[in-house]
C-alpha positions in Angstrom: -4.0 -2.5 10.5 -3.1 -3.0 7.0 -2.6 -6.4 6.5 -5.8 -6.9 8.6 -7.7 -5.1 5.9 -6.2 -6.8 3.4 -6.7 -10.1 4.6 -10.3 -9.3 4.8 -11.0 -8.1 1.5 -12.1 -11.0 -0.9 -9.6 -9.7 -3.9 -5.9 -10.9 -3.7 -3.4 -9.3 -5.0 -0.4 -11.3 -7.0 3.0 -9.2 -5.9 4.7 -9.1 -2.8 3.1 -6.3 -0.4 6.3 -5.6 2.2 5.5 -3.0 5.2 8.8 -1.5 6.6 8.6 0.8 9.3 11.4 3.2 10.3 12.3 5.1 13.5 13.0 8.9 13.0 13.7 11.5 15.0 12.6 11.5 18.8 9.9 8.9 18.8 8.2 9.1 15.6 7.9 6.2 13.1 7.9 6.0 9.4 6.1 3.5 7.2 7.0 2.4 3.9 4.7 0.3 1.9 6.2 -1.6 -1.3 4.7 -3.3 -3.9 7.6 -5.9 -5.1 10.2 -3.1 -5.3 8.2 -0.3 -6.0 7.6 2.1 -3.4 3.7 2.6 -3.1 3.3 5.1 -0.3 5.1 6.4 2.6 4.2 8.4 5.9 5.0 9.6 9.3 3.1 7.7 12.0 0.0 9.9 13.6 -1.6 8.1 16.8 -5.3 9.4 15.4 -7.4 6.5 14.2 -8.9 8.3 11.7 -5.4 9.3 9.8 -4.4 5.3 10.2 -7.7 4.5 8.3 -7.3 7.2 5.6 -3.6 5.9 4.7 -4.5 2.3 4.6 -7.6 3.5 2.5 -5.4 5.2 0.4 -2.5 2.7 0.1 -5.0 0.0 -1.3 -6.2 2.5 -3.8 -2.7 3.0 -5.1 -2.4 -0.7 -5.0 -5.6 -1.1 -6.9 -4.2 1.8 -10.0 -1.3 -0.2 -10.3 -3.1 -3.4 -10.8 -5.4 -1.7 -13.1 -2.1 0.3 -15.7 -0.5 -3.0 -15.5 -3.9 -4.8 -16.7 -4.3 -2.5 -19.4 -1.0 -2.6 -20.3 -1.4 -6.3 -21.1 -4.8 -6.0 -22.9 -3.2 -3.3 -25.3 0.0 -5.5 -25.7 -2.1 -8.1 -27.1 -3.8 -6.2 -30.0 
């Protein structure tokens, strides 16, 4: 679902986006979403569509701040 969305969206992003999932206990599954070698976010897997959506929503949005510090960053290096 997440690289789906990402795919779609007309921004591209420069780092290395790695999805690792995990198995936990009984059958449950973690994710771990990196950005290069950052950990971005991480979650226990819930079969509800909605809760899928929301994470990947959120994910990108995390993505996006990180873009946006290390922008800035830049711009006030400069000065």
């Amino acid at each position: 679902m997440f690289y789906i969305k990402i795919n779609q969206m007309d921004k591209k992003y420069t780092k290395t986006i790695t999805i690792i999932e995990l198995p936990t206990f009984a059958r449950n599954t973690q994710i771990q979403i990196f950005l290069e070698d950052r950990i971005i976010n991480q979650f226990m897997v819930n079969p509800a569509e909605e809760f899928l959506e929301g994470q990947v929503n959120y994910t990108i949005r995390l993505i996006d701040d990180v873009f946006a510090k290390e922008a800035y960053i830049e711009k006030e290096k400069s000065y």
